[in-house]
NUVEXTOR-539307 format. One record per residue (C-alpha): x, y, z; residue in one letter. Coordinates in steps of 0.001 Angstrom, whole numbers, padded with zeros to 6 digits, always signed. Layout:
residues N
XYZA
...
This chain:
residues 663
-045596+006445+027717X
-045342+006340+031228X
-044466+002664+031644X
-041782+003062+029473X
-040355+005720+031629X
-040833+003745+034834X
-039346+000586+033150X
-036275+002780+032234X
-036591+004518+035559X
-036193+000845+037667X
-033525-000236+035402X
-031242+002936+035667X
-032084+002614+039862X
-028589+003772+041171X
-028094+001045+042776X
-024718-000806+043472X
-024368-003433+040784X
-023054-006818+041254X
-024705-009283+038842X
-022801-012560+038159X
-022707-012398+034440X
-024040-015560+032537X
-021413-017207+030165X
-018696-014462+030723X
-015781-017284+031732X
-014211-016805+028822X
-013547-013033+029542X
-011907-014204+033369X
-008404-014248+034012X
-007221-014908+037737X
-011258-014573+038429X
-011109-011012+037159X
-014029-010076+034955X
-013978-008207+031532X
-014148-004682+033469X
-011999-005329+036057X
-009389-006779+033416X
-010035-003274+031279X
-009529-001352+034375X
-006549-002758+035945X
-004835-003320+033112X
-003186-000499+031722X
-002237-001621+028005X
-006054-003203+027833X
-007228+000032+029125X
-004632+002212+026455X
-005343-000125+023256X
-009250-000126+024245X
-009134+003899+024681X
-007375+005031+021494X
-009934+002734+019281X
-013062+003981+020863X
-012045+007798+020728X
-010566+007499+017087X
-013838+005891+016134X
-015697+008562+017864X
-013461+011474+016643X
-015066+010818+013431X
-018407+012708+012795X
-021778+010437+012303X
-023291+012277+009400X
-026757+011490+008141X
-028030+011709+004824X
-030981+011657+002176X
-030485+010044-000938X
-032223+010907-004203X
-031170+008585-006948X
-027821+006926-007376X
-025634+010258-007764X
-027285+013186-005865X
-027104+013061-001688X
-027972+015689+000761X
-027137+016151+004735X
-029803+015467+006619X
-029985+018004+009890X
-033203+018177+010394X
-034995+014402+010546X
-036049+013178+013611X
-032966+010338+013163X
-030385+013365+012446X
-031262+014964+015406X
-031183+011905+017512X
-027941+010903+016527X
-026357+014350+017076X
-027566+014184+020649X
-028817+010578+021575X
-030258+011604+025176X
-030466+014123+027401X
-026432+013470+029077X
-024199+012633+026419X
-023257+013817+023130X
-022825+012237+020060X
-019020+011780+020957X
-019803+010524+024435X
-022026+008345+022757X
-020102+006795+020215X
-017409+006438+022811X
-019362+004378+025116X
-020920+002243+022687X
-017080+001409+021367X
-015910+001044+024664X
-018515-001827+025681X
-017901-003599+022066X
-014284-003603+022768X
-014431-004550+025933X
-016843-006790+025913X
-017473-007832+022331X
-021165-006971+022348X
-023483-003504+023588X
-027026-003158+023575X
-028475+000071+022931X
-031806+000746+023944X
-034354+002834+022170X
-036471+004358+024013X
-039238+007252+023085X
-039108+010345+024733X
-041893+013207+024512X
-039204+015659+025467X
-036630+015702+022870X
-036356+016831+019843X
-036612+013997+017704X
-038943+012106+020179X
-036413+009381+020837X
-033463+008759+022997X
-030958+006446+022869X
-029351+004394+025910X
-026633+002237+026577X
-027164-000735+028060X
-024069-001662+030651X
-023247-005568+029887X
-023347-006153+033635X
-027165-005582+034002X
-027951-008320+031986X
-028588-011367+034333X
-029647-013998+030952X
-028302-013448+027762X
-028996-016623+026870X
-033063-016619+026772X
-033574-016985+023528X
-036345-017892+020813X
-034801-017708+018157X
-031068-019235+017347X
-029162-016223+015942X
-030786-013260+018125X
-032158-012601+021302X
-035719-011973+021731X
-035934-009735+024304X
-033431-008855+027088X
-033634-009110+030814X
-032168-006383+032902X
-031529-006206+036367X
-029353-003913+038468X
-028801-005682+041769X
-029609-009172+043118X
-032869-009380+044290X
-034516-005906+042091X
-037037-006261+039766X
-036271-007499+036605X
-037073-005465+032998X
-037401-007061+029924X
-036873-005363+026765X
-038222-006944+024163X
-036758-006833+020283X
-037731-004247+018806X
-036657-001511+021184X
-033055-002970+021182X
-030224-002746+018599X
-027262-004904+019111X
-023816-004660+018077X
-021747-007328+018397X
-018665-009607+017416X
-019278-013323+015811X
-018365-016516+018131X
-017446-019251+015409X
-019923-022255+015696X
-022435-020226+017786X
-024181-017537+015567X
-026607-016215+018151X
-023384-015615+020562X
-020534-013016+020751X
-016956-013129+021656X
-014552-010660+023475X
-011434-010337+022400X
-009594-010420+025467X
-010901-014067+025724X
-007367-014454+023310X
-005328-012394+025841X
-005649-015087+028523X
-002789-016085+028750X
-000435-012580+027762X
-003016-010985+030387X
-002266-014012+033043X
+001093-013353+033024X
+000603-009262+033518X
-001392-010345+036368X
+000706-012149+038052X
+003920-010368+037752X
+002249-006983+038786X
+001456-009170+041737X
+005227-010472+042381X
+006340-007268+042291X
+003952-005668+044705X
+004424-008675+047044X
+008480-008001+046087X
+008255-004164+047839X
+005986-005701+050550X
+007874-008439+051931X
+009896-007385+055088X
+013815-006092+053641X
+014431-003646+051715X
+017603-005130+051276X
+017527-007759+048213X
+020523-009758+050727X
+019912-013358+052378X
+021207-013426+056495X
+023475-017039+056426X
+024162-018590+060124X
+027616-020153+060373X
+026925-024192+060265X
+028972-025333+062648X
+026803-022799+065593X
+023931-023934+067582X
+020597-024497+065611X
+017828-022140+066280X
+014701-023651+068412X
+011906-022978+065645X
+010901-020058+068979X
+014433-018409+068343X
+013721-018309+064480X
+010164-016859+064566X
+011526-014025+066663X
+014152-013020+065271X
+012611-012796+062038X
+009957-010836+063266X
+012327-008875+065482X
+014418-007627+061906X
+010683-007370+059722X
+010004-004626+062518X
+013268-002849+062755X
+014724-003320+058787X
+010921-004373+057147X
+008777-001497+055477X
+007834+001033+058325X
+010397-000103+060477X
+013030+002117+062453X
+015876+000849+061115X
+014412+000797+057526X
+016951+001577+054996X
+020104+001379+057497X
+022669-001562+057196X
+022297-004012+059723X
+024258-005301+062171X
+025332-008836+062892X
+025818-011227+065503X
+026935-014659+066205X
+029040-014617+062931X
+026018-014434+060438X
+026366-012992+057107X
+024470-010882+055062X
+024912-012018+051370X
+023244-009529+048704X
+021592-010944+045510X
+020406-009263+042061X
+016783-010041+040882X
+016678-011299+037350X
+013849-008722+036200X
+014403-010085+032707X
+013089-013497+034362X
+010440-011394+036307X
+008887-010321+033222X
+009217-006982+033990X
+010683-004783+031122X
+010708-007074+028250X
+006950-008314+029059X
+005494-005311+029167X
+006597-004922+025365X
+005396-008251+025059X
+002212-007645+026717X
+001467-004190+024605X
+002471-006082+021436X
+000061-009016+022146X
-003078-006662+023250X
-002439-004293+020473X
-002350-007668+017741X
-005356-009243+019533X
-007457-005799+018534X
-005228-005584+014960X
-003819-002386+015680X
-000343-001074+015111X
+001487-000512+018449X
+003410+002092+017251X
+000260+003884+016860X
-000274+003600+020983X
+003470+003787+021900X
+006640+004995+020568X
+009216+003014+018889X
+012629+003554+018602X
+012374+001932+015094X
+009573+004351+013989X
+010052+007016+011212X
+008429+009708+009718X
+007246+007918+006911X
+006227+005043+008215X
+004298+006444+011693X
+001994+008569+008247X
+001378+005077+006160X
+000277+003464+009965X
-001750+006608+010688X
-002775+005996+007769X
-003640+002306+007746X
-005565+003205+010932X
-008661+003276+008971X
-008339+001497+006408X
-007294-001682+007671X
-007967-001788+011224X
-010870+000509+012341X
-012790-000169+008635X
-014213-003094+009476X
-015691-002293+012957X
-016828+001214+011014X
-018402-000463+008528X
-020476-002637+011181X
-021579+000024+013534X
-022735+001700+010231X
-024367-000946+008747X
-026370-001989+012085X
-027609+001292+012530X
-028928+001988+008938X
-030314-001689+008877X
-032246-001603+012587X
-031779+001534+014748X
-032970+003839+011550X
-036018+001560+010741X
-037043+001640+014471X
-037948+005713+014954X
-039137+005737+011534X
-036700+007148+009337X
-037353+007795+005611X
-035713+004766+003547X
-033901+006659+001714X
-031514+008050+004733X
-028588+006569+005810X
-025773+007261+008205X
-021950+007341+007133X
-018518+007934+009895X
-017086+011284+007888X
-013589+009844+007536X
-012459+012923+005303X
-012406+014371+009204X
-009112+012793+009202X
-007474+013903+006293X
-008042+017410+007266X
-004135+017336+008160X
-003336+016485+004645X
-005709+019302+002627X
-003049+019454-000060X
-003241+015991-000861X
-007444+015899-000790X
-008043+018440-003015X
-005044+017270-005248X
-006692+014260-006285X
-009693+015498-006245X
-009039+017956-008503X
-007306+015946-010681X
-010167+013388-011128X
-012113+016480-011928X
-009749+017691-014569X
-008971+014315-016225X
-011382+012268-018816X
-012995+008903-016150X
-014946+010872-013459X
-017869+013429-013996X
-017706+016224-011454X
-020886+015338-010140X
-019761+011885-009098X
-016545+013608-007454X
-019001+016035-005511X
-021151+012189-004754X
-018511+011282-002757X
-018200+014117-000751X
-021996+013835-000110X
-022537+017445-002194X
-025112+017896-004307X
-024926+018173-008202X
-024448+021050-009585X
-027038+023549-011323X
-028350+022513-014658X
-026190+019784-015270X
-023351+021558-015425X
-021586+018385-013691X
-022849+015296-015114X
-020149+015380-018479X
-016754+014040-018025X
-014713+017022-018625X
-013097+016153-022971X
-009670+017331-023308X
-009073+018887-026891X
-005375+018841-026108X
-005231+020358-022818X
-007597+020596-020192X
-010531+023308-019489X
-009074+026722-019229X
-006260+026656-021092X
-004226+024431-019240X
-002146+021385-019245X
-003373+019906-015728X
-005678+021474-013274X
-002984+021764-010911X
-000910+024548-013155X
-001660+028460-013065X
-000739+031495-015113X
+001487+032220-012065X
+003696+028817-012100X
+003744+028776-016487X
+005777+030995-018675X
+003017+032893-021157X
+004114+032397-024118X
+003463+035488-026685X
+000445+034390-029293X
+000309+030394-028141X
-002651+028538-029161X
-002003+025730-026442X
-004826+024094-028285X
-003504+023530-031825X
-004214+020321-033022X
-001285+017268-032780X
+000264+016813-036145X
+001047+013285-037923X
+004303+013126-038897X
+004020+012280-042312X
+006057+009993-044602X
+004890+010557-047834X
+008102+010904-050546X
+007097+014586-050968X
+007725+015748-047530X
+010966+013670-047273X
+012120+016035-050010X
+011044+018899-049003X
+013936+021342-047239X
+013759+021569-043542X
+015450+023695-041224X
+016077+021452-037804X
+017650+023708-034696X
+018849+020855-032023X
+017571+021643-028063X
+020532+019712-026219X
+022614+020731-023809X
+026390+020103-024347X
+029177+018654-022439X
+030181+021883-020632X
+026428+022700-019574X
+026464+019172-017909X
+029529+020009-015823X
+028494+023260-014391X
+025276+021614-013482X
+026918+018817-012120X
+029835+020844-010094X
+026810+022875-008285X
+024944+019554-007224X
+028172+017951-005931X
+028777+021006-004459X
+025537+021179-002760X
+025366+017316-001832X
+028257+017590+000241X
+026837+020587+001941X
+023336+018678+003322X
+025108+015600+003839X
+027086+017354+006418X
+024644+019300+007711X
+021798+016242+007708X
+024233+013368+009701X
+024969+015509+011974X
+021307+015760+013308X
+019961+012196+012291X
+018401+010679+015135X
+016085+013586+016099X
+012389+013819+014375X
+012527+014793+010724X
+011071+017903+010984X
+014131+018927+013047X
+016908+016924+010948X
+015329+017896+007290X
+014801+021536+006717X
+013305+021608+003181X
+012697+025345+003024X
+016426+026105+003486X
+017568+023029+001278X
+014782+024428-001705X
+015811+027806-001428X
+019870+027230-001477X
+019654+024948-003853X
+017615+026955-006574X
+020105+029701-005802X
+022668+027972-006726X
+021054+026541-010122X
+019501+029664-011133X
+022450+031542-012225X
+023878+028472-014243X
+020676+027636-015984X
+020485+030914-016868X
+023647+031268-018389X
+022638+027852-020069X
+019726+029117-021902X
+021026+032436-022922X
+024225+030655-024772X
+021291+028481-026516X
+018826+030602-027126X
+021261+033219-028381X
+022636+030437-030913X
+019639+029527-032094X
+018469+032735-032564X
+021397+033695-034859X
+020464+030826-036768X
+017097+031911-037742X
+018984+035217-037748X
+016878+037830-035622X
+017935+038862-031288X
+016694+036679-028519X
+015418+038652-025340X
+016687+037271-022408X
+014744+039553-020111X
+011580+037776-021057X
+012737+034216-019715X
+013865+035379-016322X
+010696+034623-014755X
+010604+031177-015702X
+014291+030080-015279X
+013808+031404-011822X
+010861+029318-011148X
+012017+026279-013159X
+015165+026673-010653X
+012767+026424-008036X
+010421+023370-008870X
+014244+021652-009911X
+015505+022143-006624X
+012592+020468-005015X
+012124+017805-007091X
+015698+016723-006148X
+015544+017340-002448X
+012437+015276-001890X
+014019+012823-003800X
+017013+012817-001719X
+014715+013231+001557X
+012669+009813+000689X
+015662+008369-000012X
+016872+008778+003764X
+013413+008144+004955X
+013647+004945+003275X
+017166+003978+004473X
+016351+004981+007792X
+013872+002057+007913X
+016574-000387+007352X
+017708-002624+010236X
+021440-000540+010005X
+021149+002438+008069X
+023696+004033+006654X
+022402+007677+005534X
+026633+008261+004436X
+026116+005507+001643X
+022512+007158+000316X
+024631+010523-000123X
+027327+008454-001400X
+024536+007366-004420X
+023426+010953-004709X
+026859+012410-005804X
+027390+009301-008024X
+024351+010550-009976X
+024840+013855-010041X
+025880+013468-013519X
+022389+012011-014363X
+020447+014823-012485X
+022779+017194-014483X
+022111+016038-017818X
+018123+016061-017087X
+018099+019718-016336X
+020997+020974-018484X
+019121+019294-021624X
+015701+020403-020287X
+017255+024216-020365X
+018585+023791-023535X
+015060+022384-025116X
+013314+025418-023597X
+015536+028262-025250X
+015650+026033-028441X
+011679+026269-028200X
+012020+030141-026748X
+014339+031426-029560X
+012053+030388-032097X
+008910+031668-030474X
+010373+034981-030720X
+011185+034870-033921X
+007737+033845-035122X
+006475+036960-032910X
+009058+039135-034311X
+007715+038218-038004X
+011225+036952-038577X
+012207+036342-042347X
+013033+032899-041526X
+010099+031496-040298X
+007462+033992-042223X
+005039+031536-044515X
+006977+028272-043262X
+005088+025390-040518X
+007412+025529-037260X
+007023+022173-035578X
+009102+020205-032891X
+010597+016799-032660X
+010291+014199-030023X
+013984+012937-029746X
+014358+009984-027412X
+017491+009707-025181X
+019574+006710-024536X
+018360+004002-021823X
+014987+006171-021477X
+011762+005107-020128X
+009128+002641-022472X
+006902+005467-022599X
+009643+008524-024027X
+011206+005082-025828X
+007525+005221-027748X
+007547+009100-028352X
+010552+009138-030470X
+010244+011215-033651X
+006455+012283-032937X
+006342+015856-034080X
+003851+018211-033104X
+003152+021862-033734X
+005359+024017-031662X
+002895+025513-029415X
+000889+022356-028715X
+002124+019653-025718X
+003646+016319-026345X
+001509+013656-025937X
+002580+012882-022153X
+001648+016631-021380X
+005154+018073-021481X
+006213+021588-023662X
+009777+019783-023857X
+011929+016651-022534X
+012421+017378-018580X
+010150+020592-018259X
+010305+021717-014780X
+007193+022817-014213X
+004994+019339-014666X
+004666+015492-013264X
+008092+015262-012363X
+007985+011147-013084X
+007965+012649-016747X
+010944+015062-016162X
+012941+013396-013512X
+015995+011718-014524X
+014952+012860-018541X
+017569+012332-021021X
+015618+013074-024234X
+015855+016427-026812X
+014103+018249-028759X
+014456+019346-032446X
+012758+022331-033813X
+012058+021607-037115X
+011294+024545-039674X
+009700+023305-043440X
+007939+024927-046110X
+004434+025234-046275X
């Protein structure tokens, strides 16, 4: 045990280190090493960075499995507490970070495992700094190195580390599997020309004037002796030069010479445009988004999420993927962790900003019929639940568990409808001679022409309201040109009172029909929240409608408010008829309650009734009849329902017919 320390102890020496590094040409540029480039160079140094901390933001979780399905964190292995503090000076973040840095940089790291009496797991993990390895190259074997040789300064003792006390992470060289690549060997050239015009400009603010003028002699005057020349320039560097007297004065003239001013070309000087050119080019050789690093004019809301987004799927994954896969394959193996452990990056640590989302489709895949809720809980590395509560896919009957059309809904958001069996059975429609004959009672759930122009007056009303309102603050961030509180609430406000006055006229007229009252009190709840989920169904609709044009090379927000008021008509129809469906339905719910004469001993049913230009799948609905408590088949009460997957109600031109038949 103690050689081990001493070995470590003579390689970790702090000592000055200045080792020529064997086969690193293809990392120079202007004789400037890997490092140096990474620390000179600031969009290296900024693309390098934000990789290595986003990698190491993410949590390094280990786990036991038992079986294919059931998983549980490990904490307390030797391995779990290694990795949550690899030695005694850095944490698992520093860790992580350093490791990522080197690979980056570099294109390979060594990690060194080393035992350690001390620590917890009796292990400790170092880093071994590319520049302390004099000979990569000794090799045995023609795809890995058998040992390592490290050395801190010319002339110290060399270490050598053999293979198993070494993990390596590294990057594939094409034609040389035993060798590594860094990527800023494909920077050369961008990183060349950074060089080199950081170093005109510094020579630029060095060189003697200030003044970016030219001093012209007359040519018909005496020539200057190559004496007379030398001295007076050195005579004006002195005076006019940086940390002269005279600096930043005009000068004065003799002997009729001129001084003629000139403009730099910084365009040709690759100053502004190649340092876009230079981030664009590092940020491509590491396939990362620059807009991720630096801000673009061009950038939007939507499209800085999707390349947050895209972060880790496309771009970090693969490098993930590796640093997982090396360490579960040789670092694991090496301080004797059970084969059944493993180590995974916890990448739900970045959707932590988007909870609503997570647990939205999550719980959906554990409310709908193709994952088992122990699978769900699989992926979040839970364990099953008790007594195999979780291990059937959840069978709909014709709703899901608890009543409920989608796992999403509550009592709170659905009106309760008096005596509903929400699980009643779907009904066949039959087409047998007798039923054709038999005497129905059909009570239509469509809005007419006059409900479609109040509805239509308050959204035209409304559009030109926000349009105002929203051009005249495009160009700041959306959160500041796009309030959708306010929009939500004014617009519901306005649409509340005219559905209202929708459904009572219906439900009134329907209820005269089956000739008993219709309580209006009773619906207020639900027109007011149906008001609600209508308003922001259309407002995010108009919202990723601007997000969208807003991406276009000339946008024209004017024209996308121009398309909203155009169908305004459409967006009135959808919720006028979906009103008029739901007091259709209403009015004869109450009467079936109220033991009403004319539904007493008779089957109350409703009729699919598909709308003009609709969708394939409402196309395919039209005439299914089911009872009148039960759902549609596409989970909707009615055509357009409000509260639901509003790709089934938006934009909804379909009815409903009530039908009422003997038994």
């Amino acid at each position: 045990m103690a050689s081990i320390f001493e070995r470590w102890r003579l390689a970790s020496a702090p000592t000055i280190i200045n080792v020529s590094l064997h086969g690193d040409a293809s990392t120079q540029v202007l004789n400037m090493k890997a490092k140096e480039l990474y620390q000179t160079q600031d969009n290296l140094q900024a693309v390098v960075n934000f990789l290595a901390n986003s990698i190491a933001q993410l949590p390094l979780k280990v786990y036991t499995r038992n079986g294919e399905i059931e998983r549980k964190r490990d904490r307390e292995s030797p391995a779990a507490k290694l990795l949550y503090k690899p030695n005694r000076d850095q944490t698992s973040f520093e860790f992580i970070r350093a490791l990522a840095v080197e690979y980056f940089v570099f294109g390979s790291v060594f990690v060194w495992i080393l035992p350690d009496a001390d620590s917890e797991s009796g292990y400790q993990l170092r880093i071994v700094p590319t520049e302390w390895l004099v000979n990569r190259a000794i090799k045995k074997h023609p795809y890995a190195p058998e040992f390592i040789r490290i050395c801190t300064a010319t002339g110290a003792d060399a270490v050598d580390v053999p293979r198993e006390e070494f993990v390596q992470f590294r990057t594939y060289s094409a034609g040389s599997p035993g060798g590594y690549i860094s990527p800023i060997s494909a920077l050369r050239q961008t990183l060349t020309e950074q060089v080199e015009a950081g170093r005109f400009r510094r020579q630029l603010w060095r060189s003697s004037g200030r003044l970016n003028a030219q001093i012209i002699r007359p040519k018909d005057v005496a020539p200057w002796t190559e004496e007379q020349k030398i001295k007076f320039a050195k005579a004006f560097r002195e005076a006019w030069g940086a940390g002269g007297s005279k600096a930043g004065s005009i000068p004065i003239m003799e002997d009729g010479m001129e001084i003629k001013p000139y403009a730099t070309n910084w365009k040709e000087a690759e100053w502004s445009q190649s340092v876009v050119l230079s981030r664009e080019s590092v940020a491509a050789a590491y396939g990362v988004n620059p807009s991720l690093i630096w801000h673009s004019n061009t950038q939007t809301y939507a499209s800085a999420k999707d390349n947050a987004r895209a972060l880790y799927a496309d771009c970090l994954g693969p490098v993930i993927q590796m640093l997982q896969q090396r360490i579960n394959s040789f670092l694991l193996p090496s301080v004797g962790a059970d084969p059944n452990t493993y180590v995974e990056f916890d990448l739900t640590e970045k959707l932590k900003g988007s909870f609503e989302e997570r647990a939205a489709i999550y719980q959906s895949a554990c409310g709908a019929p193709y994952l088992t809720r122990d699978e769900v809980r699989a992926e979040l590395n839970l364990s099953p639940l008790p007594d195999g509560q979780g291990s059937q896919i959840v069978t709909p009957l014709n709703v899901l568990e608890g009543g409920q059309a989608s796992p999403q809904d509550s009592t709170e958001n659905s009106y309760d409808y008096p005596g509903v069996d929400n699980q009643a059975k779907k009904l066949q429609p039959c087409s047998c001679k007798a039923c054709k004959t038999t005497e129905e009672l059909r009570l239509k759930g469509k809005s007419d022409k006059e409900d479609d122009e109040k509805v239509k007056e308050v959204l035209l009303t409304f559009f030109k309201r926000q349009s105002k309102s929203v051009i005249s603050k495009l160009g700041a961030d959306p959160e500041d040109f796009w309030n959708a509180e306010r929009w939500n609430k004014e617009l519901a406000e306005d649409l509340e009172p005219v559905l209202t006055s929708i459904s009572d006229k219906h439900g009134k007229a329907v209820a005269e029909q089956l000739k008993t009252d219709y309580n209006t009190e009773v619906t207020r709840k639900y027109l007011a929240k149906a008001s609600e989920m209508r308003a922001k169904n259309i407002n995010e609709n108009t919202y990723k409608k601007i997000l969208e044009d807003l991406e276009e090379d000339e946008p024209d927000t004017e024209a996308v408010f121009e398309k909203r008021e155009n169908g305004a008509g459409r967006i009135a129809l959808a919720a006028a008829g979906a009103i008029a469906s739901f007091a259709t339905q209403e009015a004869a719910h109450q009467a079936i309650s109220e033991n009403a004469e004319s539904v007493v001993g008779r089957i109350v049913e409703k009729e699919w009734i598909t709308g003009p230009n609709s969708r394939p799948s409402h196309a395919a609905m039209n005439g299914e009849r089911v009872p009148l408590d039960a759902d549609f088949s596409n989970g909707q009460h009615w055509p357009g329902e409000d509260i639901g997957d509003p790709d089934e109600s938006c934009g909804c031109n379909c009815t409903t017919e009530v039908v009422i038949s003997k038994q």
